[in-house]
N, C-alpha and C positions, 0 to 999 in steps of 0.2 A: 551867161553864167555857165561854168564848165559843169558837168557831172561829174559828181564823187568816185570814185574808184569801185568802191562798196559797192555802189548799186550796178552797176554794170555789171562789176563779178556776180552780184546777186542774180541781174537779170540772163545772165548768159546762164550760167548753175541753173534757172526753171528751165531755160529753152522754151521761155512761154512768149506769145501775141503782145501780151501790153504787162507794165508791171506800173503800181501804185502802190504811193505811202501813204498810207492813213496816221494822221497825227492826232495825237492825246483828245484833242479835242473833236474826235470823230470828221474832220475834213480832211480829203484829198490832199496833200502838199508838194504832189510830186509825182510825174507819169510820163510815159516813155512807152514808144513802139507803136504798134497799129492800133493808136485806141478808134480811128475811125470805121476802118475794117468790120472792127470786132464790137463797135457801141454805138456806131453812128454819131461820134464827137471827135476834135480834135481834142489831142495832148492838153491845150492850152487852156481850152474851154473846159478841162475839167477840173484841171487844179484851183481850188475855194470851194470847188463844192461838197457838200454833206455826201459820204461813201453812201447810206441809202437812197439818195436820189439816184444811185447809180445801180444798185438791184432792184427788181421785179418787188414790188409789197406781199410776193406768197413769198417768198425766198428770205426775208429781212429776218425774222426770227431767227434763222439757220444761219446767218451769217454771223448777226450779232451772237450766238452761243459758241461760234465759232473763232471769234474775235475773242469772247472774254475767256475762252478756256487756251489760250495762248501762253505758256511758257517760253521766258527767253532761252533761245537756241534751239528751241524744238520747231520742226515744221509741224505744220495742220494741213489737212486736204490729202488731196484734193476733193473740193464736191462740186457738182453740176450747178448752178446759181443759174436764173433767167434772168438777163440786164433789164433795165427799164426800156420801155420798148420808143415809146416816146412819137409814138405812131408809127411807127416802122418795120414792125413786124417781132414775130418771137425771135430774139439770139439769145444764145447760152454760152456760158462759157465753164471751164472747168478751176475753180480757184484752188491756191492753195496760198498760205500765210503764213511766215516765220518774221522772229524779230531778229536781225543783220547787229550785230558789237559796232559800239561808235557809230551809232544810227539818233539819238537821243534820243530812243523807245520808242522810235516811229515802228508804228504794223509795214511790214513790206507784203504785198498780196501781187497774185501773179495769174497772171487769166491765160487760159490757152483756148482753141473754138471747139466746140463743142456741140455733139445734138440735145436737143431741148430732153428733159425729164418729163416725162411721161405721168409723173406723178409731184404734186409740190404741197404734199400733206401726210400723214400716217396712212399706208397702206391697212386692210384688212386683214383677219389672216389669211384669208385664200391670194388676196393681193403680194403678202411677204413670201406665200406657198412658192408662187410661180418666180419672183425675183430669187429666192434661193435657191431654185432649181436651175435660173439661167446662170448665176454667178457662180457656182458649184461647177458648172460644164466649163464656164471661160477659167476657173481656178486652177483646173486640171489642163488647161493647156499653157496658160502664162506662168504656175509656179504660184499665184498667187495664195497666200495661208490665210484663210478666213476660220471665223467662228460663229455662231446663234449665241446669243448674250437672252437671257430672260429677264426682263426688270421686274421687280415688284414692287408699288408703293406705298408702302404701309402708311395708313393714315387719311393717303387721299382722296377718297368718298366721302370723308368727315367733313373735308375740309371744304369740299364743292358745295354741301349743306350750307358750311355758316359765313359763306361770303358772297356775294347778291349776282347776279345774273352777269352783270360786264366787267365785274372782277373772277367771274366763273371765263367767262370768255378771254381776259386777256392772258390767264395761268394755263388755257390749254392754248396758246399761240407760242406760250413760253415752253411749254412742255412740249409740244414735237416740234419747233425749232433745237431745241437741247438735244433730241434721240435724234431727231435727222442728222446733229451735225455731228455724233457719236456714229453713223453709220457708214455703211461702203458707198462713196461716192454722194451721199445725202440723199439716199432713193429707195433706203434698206430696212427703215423701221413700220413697226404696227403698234396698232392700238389693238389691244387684246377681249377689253373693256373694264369695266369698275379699276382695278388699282394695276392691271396687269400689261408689259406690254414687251416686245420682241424686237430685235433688230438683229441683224449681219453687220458686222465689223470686221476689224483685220485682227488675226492675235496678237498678242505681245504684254498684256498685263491682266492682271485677274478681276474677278466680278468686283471682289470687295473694291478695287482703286477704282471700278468706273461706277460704280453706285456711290462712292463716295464724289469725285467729279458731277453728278448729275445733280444730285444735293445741292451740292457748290453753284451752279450755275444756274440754276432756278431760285436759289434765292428765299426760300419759305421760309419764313419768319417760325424759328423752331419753338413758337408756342403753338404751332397748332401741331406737334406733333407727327408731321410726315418723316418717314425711315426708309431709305431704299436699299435693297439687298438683290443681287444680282448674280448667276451661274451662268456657265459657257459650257456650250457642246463646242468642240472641235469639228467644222465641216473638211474629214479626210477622212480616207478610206476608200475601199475596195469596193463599192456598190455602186448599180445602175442608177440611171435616173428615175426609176418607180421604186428603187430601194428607196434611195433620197428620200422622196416625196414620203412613205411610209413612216420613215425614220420624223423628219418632220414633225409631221401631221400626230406622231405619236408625243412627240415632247411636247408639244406646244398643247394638244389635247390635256394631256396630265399636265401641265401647269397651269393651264386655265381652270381644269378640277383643282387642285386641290393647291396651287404656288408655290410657296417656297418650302412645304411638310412635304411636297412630292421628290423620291429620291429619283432623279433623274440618274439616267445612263451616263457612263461616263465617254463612250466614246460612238463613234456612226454605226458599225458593225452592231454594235451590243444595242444600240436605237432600233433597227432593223429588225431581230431577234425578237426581243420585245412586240414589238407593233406585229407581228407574223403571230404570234402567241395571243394577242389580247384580240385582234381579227378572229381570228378562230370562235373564242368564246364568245365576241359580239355578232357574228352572224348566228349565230344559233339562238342567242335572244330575242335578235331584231324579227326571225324568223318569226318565233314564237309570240313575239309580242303582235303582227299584223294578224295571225292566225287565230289569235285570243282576242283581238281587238284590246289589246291593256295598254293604250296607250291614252294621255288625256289632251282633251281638245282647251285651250284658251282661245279669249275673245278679247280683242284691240278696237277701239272707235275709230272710225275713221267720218271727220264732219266736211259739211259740205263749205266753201268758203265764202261762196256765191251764194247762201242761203243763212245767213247770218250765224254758218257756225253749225247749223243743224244736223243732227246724226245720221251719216248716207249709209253706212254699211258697217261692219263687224270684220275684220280680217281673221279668220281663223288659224290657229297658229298650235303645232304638235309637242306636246312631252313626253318623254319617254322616263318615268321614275321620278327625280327631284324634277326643281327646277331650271338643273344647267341647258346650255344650248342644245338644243337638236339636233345644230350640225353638222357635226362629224356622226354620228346614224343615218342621216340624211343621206349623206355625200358616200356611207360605204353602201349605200342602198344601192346608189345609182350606178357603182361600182360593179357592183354582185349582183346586178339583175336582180331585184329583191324591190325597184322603188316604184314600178307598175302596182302590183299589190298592194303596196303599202298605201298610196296615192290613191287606189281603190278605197279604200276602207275609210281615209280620210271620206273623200267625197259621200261616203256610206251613211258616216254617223252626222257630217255634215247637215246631208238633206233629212235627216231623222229630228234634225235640231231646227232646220226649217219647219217641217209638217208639226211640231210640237209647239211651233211658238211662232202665227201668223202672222205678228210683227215684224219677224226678222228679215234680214235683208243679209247675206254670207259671204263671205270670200275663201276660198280654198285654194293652197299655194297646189302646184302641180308642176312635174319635173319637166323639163323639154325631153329627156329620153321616152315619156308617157303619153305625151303629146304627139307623137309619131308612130303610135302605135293603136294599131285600127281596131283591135281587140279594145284598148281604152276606151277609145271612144264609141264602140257599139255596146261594152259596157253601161257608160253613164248613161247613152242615151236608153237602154234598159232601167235603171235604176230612178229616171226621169217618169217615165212612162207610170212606174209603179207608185211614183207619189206624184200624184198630181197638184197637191197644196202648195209644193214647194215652185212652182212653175212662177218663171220671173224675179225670183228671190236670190238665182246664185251667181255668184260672179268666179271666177280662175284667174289666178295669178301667176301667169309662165314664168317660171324662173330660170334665171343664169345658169346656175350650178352646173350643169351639164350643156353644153352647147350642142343645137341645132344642126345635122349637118344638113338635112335636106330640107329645105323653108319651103318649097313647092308642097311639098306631101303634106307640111305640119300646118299651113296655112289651107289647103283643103279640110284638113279634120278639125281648124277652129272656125272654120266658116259653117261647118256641120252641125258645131257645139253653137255656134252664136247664133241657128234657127232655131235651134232648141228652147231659146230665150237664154244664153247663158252671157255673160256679159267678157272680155277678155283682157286681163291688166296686164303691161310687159312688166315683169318685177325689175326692180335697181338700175334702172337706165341710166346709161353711163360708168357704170361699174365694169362692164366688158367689152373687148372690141367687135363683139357682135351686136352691142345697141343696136345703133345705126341700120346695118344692112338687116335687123328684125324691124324697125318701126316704118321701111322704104315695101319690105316685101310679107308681111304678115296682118291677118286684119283685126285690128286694135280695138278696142275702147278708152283705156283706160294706160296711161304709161306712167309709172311709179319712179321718181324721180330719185335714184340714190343717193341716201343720207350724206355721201361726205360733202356733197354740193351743198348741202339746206344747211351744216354749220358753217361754209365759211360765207352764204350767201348776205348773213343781213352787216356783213365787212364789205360789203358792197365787192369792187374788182372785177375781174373776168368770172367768176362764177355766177355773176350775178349778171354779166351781158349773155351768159352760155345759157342761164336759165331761162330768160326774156327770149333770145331766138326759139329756144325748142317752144316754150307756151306756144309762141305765134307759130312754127312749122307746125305745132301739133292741132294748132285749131283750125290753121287752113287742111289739116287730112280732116276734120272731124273727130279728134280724138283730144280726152280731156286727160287735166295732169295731175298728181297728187306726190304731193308730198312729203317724204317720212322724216321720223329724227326733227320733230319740231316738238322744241321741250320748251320753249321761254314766248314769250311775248313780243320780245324783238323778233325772234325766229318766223313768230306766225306774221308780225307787221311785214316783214321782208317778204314773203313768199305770196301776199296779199298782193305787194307792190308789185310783183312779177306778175302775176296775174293764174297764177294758180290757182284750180278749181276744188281739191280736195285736200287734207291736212291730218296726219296721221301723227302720232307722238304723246311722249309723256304730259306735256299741256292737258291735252284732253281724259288720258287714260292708259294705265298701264293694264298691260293684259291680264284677264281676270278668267278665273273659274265661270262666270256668269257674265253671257251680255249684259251692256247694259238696256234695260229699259226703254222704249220710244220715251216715255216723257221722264227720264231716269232725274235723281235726282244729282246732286256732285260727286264725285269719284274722289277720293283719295290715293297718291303715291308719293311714290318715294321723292320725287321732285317736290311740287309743290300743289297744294291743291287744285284738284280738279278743271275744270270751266264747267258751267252747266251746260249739258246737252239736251237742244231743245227735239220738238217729236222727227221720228224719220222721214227721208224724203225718198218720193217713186224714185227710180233709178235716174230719170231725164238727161 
């Protein structure tokens, strides 16, 4: 059977590896070029089959939003897709999708090879921080015209309330398949949190058309009321890469404060300006806020899972004024030399909360810049000395935020802290590319598994084989695992099955003004009620 004309012009036009029609019926009809090369199938073996049998199951949302937001004559893509691997190892390719005139509405999609995505879910915001600051440098040499797009979706906290846990689950698979495949290359959006959330895209049309498209392709049955409204900063302009990141950090701050009542800048320059101005007046607060100590402590449960559930510790957790995130104060801490002190005074009222309440059992996060610093640590162990109730009761949670440059030095000063009796948790493992070489050369207790794994883990997948390795790497070092961002019952059955030793989340408890209790009784949040937490357990 000859090939059509159409397609050959079509295929020559991508200058891509393999090209496939997908027909109305979601099946392959039609493929051509290196599908071996690039998927580890022949041409022939692929035509009948279902187009998702032919992507990676983290990438299918993205494609499929990408698929339905398809107008005739327009291209889509390209985005980075991982194919099914099919035992064969990760391949990626870069798709891109137009409908071809005199095609009978078949999809024509077009694959070129590609390195794997680094990421096949919603970025953080620190996560989107550092992709916008790489694709800003390659924009400035390729010509490329980008934008920050800010979504907001009015409505959608409501609506995660009144529809049950695996329909909560299947509307966020649909929701960042939908922004991934709105973004640069499928690798550029965030989750902001509650209705809020970020991406990089190319210009070319306004917030209102892609808040209305995002609508469109999610699908929300508009009685429950979701409305999305959506502004672009222009990423152009005359600034460095720490303007950038200022600039950034500055919108994305003010729209998480206050969304879409915040009048954002209209151009990068004028971001910059801004962020230089509103720095100014928050270091002189943050100052004064560790000098006053006016800063308040909450308290999160964290149970044991190995112990049916039972309450191991308390992660202590800082606010500065309401209740928004900490941080961006945090992050200008470590910035401006300001977060040694601050991390002091944490640990200060910390152990004050120990010797007040001989039930307790603490966790205080602690920056890696503080943790390398010998004055820190002759500090606490000061501070140790003077309360001697609180001995054995505290545990530090090293955090990302700031990476490590010298693991020698920082692994002597928590080997210092952990005769002390203090216990040592790596915060968000896997969140940065410094996991790894911290859990190989640092000496642990305790390694804090980052949230975006625990929601895609009870989906079973490679997150769920990534999570099952580290348990076992971590119990043959001796070091136990704990799990955050476990808000449902599915979530905790999943992380059970992996064999994770501790569970942290809205299930159990949202952070509160007051620990809870050893033999406390239900907690109330915004999720769903509580679980009982039964009495504490020694650290073991």
């Amino acid at each position: 059977m000859g090939v059509a004309p159409h397609r050959l012009l079509g295929f020559a036009f991508a200058n891509a590896d393999l090209l496939l029609e997908i027909a109305s019926d979601g099946q392959i009809a039609f493929a051509i070029g290196a599908s071996e090369a690039l998927s580890g199938s022949q041409e022939t073996a692929l035509v009948g089959r279902a187009w998702r049998d032919f992507i990676d199951p983290r990438d299918r949302a993205m494609v499929q939003a990408l698929l339905d937001g398809l107008t005739e004559g327009k291209r889509a893509g390209p985005l980075v897709v991982s194919l099914a691997s099919n035992g064969r190892g990760e391949r990626a390719a870069a798709m891109s999708t137009f409908r071809l005139p005199a095609n009978d509405g078949a999809i024509s999609c077009t694959f070129s090879r590609a390195q794997p995505s680094q990421s096949h879910g919603l970025h953080d915001r620190s996560g989107l921080e550092a992709v916008t600051a790489a694709l800003f440098e390659t924009s400035k040499a390729t010509g490329l015209e980008l934008e920050l797009a800010l979504v907001e979706m009015g409505g959608l906290p409501a609506l995660r309330k009144a529809i049950g846990p695996e329909a909560v689950s299947a509307l966020e698979q649909r929701l960042a398949g939908v922004l991934r495949a709105q973004s640069h290359g499928g690798g550029a959006a965030a989750d902001l949190g509650g209705d809020r959330y970020a991406l990089v895209r190319h210009t070319g049309e306004t917030g209102e058309v892609l808040a209305k498209r995002l609508l469109q392709l999610l699908a929300i049955d508009p009685v429950h009321g979701v409305e999305a409204n959506a502004k672009t900063l222009a990423l152009k302009g005359d600034v460095s890469p720490s303007q950038l990141i200022r600039a950034i950090r500055y919108s994305l701050d003010s729209f998480i404060k206050d969304g879409m009542k915040a009048e954002g800048p209209d151009t990068l320059n004028e971001a910059v300006s801004r962020s230089v101005r509103r720095t100014l007046v928050d270091v002189g607060a943050l100052g004064q806020a560790v000098a006053d100590r006016s800063f308040r402590l909450v308290y999160q449960p964290v149970v044991d899972l190995k112990k049916n559930g039972g309450l191991h510790h308390h992660e202590v957790l800082v606010r500065f004024g309401d209740n928004a995130s900490p941080f961006p104060m945090i992050r200008m801490a470590e910035e401006l030399d300001l977060i040694e002190p601050l991390d002091l005074a944490v640990v200060e009222r910390t152990l004050a909360k120990l010797v007040e309440d001989p039930s307790l059992h603490l966790a205080a996060n602690i920056s890696g810049r503080s943790i390398v610093s010998s004055s820190f640590v002759e500090a606490v162990r000061t501070m140790l000395a003077d309360n001697p109730k609180a001995e054995g009761r505290l545990l530090f949670e090293l955090t990302e935020s700031a990476a490590i440059e010298d693991l020698a030095l920082a692994d002597r000063h928590l080997q210092a802290l952990r005769a002390e009796g203090i216990l040592i948790c790596l915060d968000d493992f896997g969140a940065g590319a410094a996991s790894l070489a911290y859990l190989q050369q640092l000496s642990l207790d305790i390694v804090k598994i980052d949230g975006r794994y625990i929601r895609e883990l009870q989906h079973g997948g490679r997150e769920s084989t990534f999570i099952r390795h580290l348990v076992s790497m971590c119990g043959e070092l001796g070091v136990k695992t704990l799990a955050e961002m476990v808000e449902t019952p599915q979530a905790e059955e999943a992380v059970r099955r992996a064999g994770v030793d501790y569970a942290q989340g809205w299930l159990y408890g949202a952070p509160n003004d007051v620990p809870m209790g050893p033999l406390s009784a239900t907690v109330t949040n915004a999720v769903r009620p509580g679980r009982r937490v039964g009495a504490v357990d020694s650290w073991g």
